[in-house]
C-alpha positions as CSV (number, residue, x, y, z in Angstrom):
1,X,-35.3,25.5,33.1
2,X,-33.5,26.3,36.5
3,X,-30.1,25.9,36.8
4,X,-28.3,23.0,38.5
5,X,-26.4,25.8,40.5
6,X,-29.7,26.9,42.3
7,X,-31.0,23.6,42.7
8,X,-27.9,22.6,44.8
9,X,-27.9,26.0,47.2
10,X,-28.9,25.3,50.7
11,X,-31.0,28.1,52.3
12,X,-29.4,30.2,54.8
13,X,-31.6,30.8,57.5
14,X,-31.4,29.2,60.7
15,X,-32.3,25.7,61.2
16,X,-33.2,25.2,57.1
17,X,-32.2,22.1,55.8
18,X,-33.7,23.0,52.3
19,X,-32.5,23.3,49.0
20,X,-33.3,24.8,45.6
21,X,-32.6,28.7,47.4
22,X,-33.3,32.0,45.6
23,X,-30.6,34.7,45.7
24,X,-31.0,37.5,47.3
25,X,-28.5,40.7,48.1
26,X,-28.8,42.1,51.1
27,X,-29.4,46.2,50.7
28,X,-26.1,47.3,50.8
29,X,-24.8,45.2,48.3
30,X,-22.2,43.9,50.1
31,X,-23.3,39.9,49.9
32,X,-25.4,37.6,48.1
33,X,-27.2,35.3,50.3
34,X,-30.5,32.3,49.6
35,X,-33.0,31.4,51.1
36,X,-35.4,28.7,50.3
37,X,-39.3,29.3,49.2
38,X,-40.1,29.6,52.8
39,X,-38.0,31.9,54.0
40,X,-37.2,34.2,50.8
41,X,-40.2,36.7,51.7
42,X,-39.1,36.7,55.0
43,X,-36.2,37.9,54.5
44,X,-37.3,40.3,52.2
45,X,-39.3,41.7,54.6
46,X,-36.6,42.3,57.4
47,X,-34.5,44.0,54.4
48,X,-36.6,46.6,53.8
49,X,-36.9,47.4,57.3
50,X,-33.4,47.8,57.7
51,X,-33.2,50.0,55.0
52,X,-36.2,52.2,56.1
53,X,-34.4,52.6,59.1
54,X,-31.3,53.7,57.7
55,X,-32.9,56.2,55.8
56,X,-35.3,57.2,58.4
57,X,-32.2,57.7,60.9
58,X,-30.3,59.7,58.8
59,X,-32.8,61.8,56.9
60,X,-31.4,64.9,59.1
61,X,-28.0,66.1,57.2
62,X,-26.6,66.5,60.3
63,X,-26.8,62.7,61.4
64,X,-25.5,62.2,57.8
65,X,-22.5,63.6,58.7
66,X,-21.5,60.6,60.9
67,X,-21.6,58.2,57.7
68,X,-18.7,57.0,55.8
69,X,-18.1,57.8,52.6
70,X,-19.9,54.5,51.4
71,X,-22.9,54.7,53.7
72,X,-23.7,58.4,52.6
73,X,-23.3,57.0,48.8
74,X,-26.3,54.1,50.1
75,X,-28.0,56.8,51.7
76,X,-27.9,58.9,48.4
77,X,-28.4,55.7,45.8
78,X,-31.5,54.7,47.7
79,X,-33.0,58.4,48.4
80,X,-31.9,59.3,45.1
81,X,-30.6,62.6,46.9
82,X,-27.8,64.4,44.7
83,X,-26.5,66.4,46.9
């Protein structure tokens, strides 16, 4: 059984007028956003790729230097690098 809470979300992408929206957090945690059926794997999608290209752009240590202290704990959570 979903719950009424879900049913009542409006998707957030542009233009959609639909309801009964999936959560989703973007990658860095920060928010929790829904989209409807439609535009859930979309989203999805574009996530990823801004994660790959986080990780992509600052797999060199010294372009890790120019994170903040968050950013270079993302970069280490999603990498799983320990040091």
């Amino acid at each position: 059984m979903l719950d009424k809470h879900f049913l009542n979300k409006k998707c957030e992408a542009n233009n959609c007028q639909l309801r009964g929206s999936r959560p989703l957090r973007n990658w860095n945690r920060t928010e929790m956003n829904w989209y409807c059926e439609e535009h859930f794997f979309e989203y999805v999608s574009i996530r990823e790729k801004k994660l790959d290209a986080f990780i992509k752009k600052n797999r060199d240590p010294e372009q890790r230097k120019n994170l903040s202290e968050e950013e270079l704990k993302l970069y280490k959570f999603f990498t799983e690098e320990s040091s």
